[in-house]
N, C-alpha and C positions, 0 to 999 in steps of 0.2 A: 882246220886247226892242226898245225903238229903235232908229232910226238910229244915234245918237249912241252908244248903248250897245255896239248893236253893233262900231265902229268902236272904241272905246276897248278891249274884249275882244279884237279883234285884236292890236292895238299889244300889249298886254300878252301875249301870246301870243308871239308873233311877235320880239320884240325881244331875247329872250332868246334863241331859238334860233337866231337871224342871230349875235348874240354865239359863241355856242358853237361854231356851225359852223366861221367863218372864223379863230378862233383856234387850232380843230383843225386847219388848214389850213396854220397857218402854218410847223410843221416845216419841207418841204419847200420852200415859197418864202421862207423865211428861208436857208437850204442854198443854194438860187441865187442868191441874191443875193450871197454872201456869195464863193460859188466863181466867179461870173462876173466878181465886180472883183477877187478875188486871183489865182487860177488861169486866169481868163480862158476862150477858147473850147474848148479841150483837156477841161477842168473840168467846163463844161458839157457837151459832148456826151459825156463820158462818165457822166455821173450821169444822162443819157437814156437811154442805152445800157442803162445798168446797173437802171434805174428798174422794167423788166418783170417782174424778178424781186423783187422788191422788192412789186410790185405782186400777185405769187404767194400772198406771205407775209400781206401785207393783207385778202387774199381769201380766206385759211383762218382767218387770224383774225376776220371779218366772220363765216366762219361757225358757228365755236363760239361769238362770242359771243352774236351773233342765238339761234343753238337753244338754247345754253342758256338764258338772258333767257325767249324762248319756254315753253320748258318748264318751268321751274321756277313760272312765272304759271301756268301751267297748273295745275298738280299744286297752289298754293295755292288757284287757286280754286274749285277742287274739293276742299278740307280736306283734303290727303295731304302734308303738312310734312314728315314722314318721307323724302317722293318728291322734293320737292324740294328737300332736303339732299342726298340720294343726288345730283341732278344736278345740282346744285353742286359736289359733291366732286367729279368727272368731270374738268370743268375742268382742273388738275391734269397729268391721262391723255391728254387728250385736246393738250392745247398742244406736248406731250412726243412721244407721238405722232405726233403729225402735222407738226408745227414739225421735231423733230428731220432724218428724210429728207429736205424739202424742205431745211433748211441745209445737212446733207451734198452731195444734188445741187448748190445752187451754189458748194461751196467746190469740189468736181470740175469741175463744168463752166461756171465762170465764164470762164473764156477762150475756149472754146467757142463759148462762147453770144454774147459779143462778138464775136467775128470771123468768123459766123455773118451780125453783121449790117455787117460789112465796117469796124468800128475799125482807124483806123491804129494804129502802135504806141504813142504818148503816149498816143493813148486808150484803148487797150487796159490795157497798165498801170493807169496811174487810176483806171479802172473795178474793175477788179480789185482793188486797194486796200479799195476801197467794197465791195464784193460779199464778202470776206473776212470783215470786220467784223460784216455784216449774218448773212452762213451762220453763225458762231458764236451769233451773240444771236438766231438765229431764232424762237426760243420767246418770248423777251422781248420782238422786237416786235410779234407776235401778240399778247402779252397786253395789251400796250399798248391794244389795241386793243378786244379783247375784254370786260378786266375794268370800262372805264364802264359797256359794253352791261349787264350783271350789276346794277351797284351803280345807275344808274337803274331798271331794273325792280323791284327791290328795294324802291323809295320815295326814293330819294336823287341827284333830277335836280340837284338843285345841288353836291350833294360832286362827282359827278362831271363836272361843266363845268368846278367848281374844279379837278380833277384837271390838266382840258385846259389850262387858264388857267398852273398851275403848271408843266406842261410844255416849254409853249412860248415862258415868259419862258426857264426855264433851257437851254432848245433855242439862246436867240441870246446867252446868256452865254458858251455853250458854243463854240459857232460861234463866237466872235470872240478865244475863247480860243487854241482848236486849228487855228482858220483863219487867223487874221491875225496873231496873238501870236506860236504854236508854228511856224506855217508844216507843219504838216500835211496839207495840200491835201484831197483827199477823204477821205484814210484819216481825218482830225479831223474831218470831217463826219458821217461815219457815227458814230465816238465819243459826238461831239457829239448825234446824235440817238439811240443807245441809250442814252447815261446821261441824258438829257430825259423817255426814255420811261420809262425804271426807275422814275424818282421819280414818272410816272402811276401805277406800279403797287403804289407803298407807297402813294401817298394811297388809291386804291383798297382797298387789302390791310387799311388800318387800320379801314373800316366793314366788309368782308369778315367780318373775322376775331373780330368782335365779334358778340354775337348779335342778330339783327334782327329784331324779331319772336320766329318761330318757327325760324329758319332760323341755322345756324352753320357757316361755309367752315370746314372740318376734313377732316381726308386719311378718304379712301372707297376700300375694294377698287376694282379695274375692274370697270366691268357692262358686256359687251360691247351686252346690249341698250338702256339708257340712252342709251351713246354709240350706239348706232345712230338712237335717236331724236333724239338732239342734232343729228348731222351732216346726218339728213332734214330736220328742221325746219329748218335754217339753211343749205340747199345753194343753192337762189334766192339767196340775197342774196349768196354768193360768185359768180355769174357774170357780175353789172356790172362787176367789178375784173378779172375776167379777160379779158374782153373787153377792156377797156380797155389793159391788157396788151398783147393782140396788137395794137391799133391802133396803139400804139407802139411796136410792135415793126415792123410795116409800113411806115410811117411812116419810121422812122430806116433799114430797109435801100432803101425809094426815093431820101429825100434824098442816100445816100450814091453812088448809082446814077446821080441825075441832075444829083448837087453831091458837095459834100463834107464832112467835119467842121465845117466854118463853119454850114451849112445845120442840120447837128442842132444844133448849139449854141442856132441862131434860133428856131428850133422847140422848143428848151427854154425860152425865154424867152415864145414864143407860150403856150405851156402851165402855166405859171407865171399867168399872165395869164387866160389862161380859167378856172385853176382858184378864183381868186380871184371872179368874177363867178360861178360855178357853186355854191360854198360859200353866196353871198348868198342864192341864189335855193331852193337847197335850206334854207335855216334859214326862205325865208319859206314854202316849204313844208309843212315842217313846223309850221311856226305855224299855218297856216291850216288843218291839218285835224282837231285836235281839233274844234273849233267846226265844219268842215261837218261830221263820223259828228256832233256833237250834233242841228245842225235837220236832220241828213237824218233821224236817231231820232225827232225831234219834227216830220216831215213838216211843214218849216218851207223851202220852196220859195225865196222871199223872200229869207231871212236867208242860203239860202245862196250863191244870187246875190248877195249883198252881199259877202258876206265873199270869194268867188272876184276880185269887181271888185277887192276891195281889195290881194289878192295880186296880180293881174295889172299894174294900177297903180302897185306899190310894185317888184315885178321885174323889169317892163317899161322904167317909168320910168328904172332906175338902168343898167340892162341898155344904153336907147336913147343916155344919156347918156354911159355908160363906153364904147359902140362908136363913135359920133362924136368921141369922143375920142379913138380908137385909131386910127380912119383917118385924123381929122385932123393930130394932133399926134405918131407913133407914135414920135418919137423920146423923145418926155419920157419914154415908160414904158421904150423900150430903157435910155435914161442908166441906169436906176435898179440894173439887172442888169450892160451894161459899161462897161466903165474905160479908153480907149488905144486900142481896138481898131476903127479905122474899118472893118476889112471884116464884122468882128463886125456891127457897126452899122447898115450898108448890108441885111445879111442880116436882120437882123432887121425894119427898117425898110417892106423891099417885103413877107416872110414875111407879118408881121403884119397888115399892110394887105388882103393877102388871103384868110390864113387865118378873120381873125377880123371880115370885115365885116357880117356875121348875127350876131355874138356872142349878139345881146338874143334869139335865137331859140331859145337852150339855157335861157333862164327858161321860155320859153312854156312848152315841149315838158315841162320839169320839173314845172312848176304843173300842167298839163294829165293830168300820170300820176297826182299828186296827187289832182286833184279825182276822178278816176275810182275811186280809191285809197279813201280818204276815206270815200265812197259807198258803199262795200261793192263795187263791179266792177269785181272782182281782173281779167277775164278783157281788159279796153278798156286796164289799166296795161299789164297784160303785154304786148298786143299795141302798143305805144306802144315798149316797150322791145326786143322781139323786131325790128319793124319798124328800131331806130334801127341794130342791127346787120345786118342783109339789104338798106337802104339803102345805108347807108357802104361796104362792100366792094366792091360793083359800082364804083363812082365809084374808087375809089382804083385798081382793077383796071386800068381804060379809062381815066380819065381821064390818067394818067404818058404812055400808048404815044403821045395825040394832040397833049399841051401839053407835054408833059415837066418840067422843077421846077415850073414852074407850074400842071401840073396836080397835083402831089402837094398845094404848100397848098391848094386850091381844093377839093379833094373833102370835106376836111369842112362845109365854109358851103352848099354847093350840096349836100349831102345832107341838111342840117337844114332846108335854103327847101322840097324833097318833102314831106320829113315833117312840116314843118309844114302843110301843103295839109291831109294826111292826117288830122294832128291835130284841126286847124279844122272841119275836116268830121265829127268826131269829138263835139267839143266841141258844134257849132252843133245836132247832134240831141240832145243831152243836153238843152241849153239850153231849147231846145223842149217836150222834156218836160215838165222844170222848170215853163215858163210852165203847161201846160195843168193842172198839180198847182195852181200859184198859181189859177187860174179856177177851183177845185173840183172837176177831174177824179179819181180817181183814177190813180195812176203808173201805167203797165206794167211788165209786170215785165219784166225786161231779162236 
């Protein structure tokens, strides 16, 4: 393949799944946006607040649908249709299951769990609104989440981007209905994003439920051993969202420790913001590694240095741009979140400037789990992601006692500049490799 070919394979790769990503994304920064110029800072920090668990629910659904997705390719590609209808029916048991307790736990212990991380009482309430909402449809937003994983695996990567696409127009119909129209505050936000997810889950439901192939979603007894295979295969991929949980959840009890409500509010807004630059770089992720498992299969050295430049390049690039932007101009992006609120504003302003002056360092470290990924070695991602957690804690641990607010934004940019050393150093032996395969070496095995 040429240069040229190759580059155009990317693009077409890649652009789709940038598309997909960041529109999946937009539920929740379309919610902050929306709650930061109606409801203002109150609004925000508590849909921070509230966000952890939230994040629970994400991460059970991450995991049923990953194992199942998993398993049921499994069992087709091995010709047991039979096997993987049975874990498809699962589905079902399995959302019911597991969705059920965790909503129960938050409608008990949503006040709790807020003033746990020191909400005052406007934001306590608020919060609680939201978390209310969410513990009822717990299963619905798990599925949410779960049934594209399913209906891509299946063969059907475009129905379900359409899904996402469908979601998250009526996610901001919704939101502007219940938020600004009805004056709902958060309790209309959360409405707003279970009935956005619901209609993921008919689009989803309509190729579900039709037969595909060989395969047809239809109600299945419980098999406790299926589901035990579902939840094994898909438990990894629920512990990035959990984690990510507790960092928010650390997070909002320093600021409140070392600031106040104002602080988490900014910090919703930082995050809001990163999560948008993180969706980017994960869709160019995901683009780019079809194409490396190809030439790494076809011990095509070259091409797949080519293709890594070309991710690196394209998330770097935008990555280096949207963080010079952020330092420089950091108010244009606060406007965009609040309305009136100059101390809002002020907080968010220095927040941001320091939280997020490495932003472009969260593409590296993503591309870089990627490439290792890609290649078949699982064991360099892991340790990429393992590392980003055993980094970050120390820093946020130490870093509040020396600098105080200032050191709470700071510990996540100055734990991604280590990790990336790490990475780099990671990367540059691979690289190496790589070249001596291009010279006609044989690879070692790694």
């Amino acid at each position: 393949m040429r240069s040229e070919s190759i580059t155009r394979a990317y693009w077409r790769y890649t652009l789709p799944a940038v598309v997909a990503l960041v529109v999946s994304g937009t539920y929740q920064v379309v919610d902050g946006i929306f709650i930061g110029r109606v409801v203002g800072a109150p609004g925000l920090a508590a849909i921070t607040m509230a966000w952890p668990w939230v994040g629970v629910l994400l991460a059970a659904g991450m995991m049923i649908g990953v194992g199942i997705g998993a398993q049921c390719s499994i069992a087709q590609g091995a010709g047991r249709a039979e096997r993987a209808e049975a874990v498809l029916g699962q589905g079902a048991w399995l959302l019911l299951l597991v969705g059920g307790p965790i909503g129960g736990l938050m409608l008990a212990g949503s006040g709790a769990f807020l003033s746990l991380q020191g909400a005052p009482d406007e934001v306590l309430a608020l919060g609680r609104d939201y978390l209310h909402v969410m513990g009822w449809a717990s299963p619905l937003v798990m599925a949410s989440l779960a049934l594209p994983f399913w209906v891509r695996n299946l063969g059907a990567p475009r129905l379900a981007t359409l899904a996402m696409v469908v979601g998250a127009l009526a996610n901001i119909l919704l939101d502007y209905i219940f938020i600004v129209w009805l004056e709902w505050g958060l309790y209309g936000a959360a409405w707003a994003t279970v009935l956005a997810e619901s209609l993921v889950i008919l689009v989803c439901l309509t190729f579900l439920s039709r037969r595909t192939g060989s395969l047809l979603l239809r109600w299945q007894p419980f098999k406790p051993g299926l589901c035990r295979d579902v939840l094994g295969t898909g438990f990894s991929s629920m512990l990035m969202y959990l984690y990510i949980s507790m960092v928010v959840v650390l997070h909002n009890v320093l600021l409140m420790q070392h600031g106040s409500a104002v602080q988490v509010a900014a910090y919703a807004i930082a995050g809001y913001l990163l999560a948008f630059y993180y969706m980017l770089a994960e869709g160019v992720a995901n683009g780019m590694q079809p194409l490396i498992s190809y030439f790494h299969g076809a011990r095509r050295a070259t091409a797949i240095k080519r293709v890594f430049r070309l991710g690196l390049y394209s998330a770097l690039g935008v990555g280096g741009l949207m963080t010079a932007a952020l330092v420089v101009r950091p108010a244009w992006f606060a406007a965009i979140f609040v309305s009136g609120d100059d101390a809002l504003l002020r907080a968010t302003v220095s927040g941001v400037r320091l939280h997020l002056f490495a932003l472009f360092l969260d593409g590296f470290i993503v591309l870089a789990a990627c490439f290792f990924q890609a290649m078949g070695l699982g064991r360099q991602a892991i340790l990429i992601t393992l590392s980003n957690m055993l980094i970050q804690l120390p820093f946020l641990a130490v870093l509040p006692l020396f600098l105080g607010l200032q050191g709470v934004w700071l510990a996540l940019p100055l734990s991604n500049v280590v990790l990336s050393s790490l990475v780099l150093f990671m990367v540059a032996r691979q690289w190496r490799k790589l070249g001596r395969q291009e010279q006609g070496a044989a690879l070692p095995a790694v």
